[in-house]
C-alpha positions as CSV (number, residue, x, y, z in Angstrom):
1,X,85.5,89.1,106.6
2,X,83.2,86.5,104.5
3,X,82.0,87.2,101.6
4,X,79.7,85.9,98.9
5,X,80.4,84.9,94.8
6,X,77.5,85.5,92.2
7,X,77.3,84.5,89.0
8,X,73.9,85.2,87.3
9,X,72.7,82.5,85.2
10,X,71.3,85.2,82.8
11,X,75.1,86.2,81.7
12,X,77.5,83.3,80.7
13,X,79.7,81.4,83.3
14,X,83.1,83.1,83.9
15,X,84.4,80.5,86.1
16,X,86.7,79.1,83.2
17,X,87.7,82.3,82.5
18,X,88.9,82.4,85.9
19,X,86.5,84.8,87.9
20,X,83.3,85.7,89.2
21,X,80.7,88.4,88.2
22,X,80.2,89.8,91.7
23,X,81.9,89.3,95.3
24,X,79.9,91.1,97.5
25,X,80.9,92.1,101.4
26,X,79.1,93.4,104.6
27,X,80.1,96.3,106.3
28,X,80.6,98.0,104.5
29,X,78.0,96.5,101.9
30,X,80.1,96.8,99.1
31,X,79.5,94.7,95.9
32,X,82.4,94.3,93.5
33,X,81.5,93.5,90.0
34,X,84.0,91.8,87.7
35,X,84.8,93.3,84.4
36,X,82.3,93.3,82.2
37,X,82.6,93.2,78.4
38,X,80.3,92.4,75.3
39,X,79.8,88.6,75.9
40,X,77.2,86.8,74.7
41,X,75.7,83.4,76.4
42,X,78.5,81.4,75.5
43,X,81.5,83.9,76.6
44,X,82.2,85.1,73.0
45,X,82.3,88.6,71.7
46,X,79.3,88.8,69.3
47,X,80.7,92.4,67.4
48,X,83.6,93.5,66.6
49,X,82.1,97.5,66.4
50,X,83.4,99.0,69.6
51,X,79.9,101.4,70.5
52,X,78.6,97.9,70.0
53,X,81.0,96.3,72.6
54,X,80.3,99.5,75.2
55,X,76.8,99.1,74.8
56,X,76.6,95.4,75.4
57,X,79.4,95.7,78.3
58,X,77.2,98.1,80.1
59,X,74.2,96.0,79.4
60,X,75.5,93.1,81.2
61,X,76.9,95.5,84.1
62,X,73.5,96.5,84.3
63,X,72.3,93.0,84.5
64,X,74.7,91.9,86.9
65,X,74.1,94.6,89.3
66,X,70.0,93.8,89.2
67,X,71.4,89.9,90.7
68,X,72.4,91.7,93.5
69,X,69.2,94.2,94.0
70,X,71.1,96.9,92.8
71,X,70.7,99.4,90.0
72,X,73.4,101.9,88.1
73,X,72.2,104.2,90.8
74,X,74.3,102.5,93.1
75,X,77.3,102.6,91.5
76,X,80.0,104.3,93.6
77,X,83.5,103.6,91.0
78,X,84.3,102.6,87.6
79,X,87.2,100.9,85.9
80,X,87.1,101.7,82.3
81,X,89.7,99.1,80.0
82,X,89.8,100.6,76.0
83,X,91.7,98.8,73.5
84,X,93.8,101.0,71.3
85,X,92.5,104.1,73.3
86,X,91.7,107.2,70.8
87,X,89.5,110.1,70.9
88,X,86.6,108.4,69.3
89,X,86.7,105.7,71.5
90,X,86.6,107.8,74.4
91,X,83.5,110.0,72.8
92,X,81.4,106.5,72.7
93,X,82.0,105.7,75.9
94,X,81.4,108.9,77.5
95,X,77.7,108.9,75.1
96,X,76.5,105.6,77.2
97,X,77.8,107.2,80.8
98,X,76.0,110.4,79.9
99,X,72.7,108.6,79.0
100,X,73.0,106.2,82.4
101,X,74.1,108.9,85.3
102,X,73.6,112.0,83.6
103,X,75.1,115.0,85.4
104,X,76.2,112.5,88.2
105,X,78.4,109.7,87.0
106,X,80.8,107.5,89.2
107,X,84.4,108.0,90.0
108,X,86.2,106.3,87.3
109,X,89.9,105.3,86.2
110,X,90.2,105.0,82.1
111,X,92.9,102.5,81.2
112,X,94.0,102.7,77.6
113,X,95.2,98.6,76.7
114,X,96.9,97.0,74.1
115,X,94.8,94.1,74.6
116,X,92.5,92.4,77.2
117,X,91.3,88.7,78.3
118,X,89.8,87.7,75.0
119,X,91.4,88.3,71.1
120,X,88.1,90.3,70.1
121,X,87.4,92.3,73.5
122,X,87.7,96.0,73.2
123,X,86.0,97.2,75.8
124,X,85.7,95.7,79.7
125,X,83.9,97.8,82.5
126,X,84.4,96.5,86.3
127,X,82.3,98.3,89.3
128,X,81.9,98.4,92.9
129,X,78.3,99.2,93.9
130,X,77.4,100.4,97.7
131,X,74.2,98.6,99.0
132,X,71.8,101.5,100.4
């Protein structure tokens, strides 16, 4: 089965990270969407607030998704990564789902961490989106 590597030249390049923002697949037409986190244009975390970090990793989820024609409508799963996982964490999290899907968010898996890719990262969202 062939599949196709996207990386939108609107978010930064994560080939020397060591991945690709989206892999998407026919038949099914799935899209798989590499985690996401609060990067800026060159790769770096530009806040170290984690609502901030959520926010701006759901941003560029958003953004990735639109270079495949898709929207957060399309969104079938989540994977959820939180650094030091607490309570609070969870509640800002849950605040940006809420305002996206509403009453109709995606299945998701919520890892708590100790740490991810990057020193600053606290948050990193990955999806796979079903082409309609």
């Amino acid at each position: 089965m062939s599949h196709t590597l996207t990386n939108p030249p609107t978010l930064h390049d994560p080939v020397g990270f060591g991945y690709s923002h989206l892999a998407a697949a026919p038949a099914p037409d799935l899209v798989f969407v590499a985690g996401q986190y609060a990067s800026g244009p060159d790769g770096g975390v530009p806040s170290a607030d984690f609502a901030e970090q959520v926010e701006l990793s759901f941003a560029n989820l958003g953004t990735a998704l639109a270079a495949a024609g898709l929207g957060f409508e399309h969104v079938a799963r989540l994977g959820t990564y939180i650094v030091d996982h607490d309570e609070a964490k969870l509640e800002a999290l849950l605040r940006v789902i809420t305002r996206i899907w509403g009453e109709h968010p995606p299945a998701q898996t919520l890892l708590g961490v100790a740490r991810l890719a990057l020193p600053d990262m606290l948050f990193e969202v990955d999806a796979v989106a079903v082409r309609p």
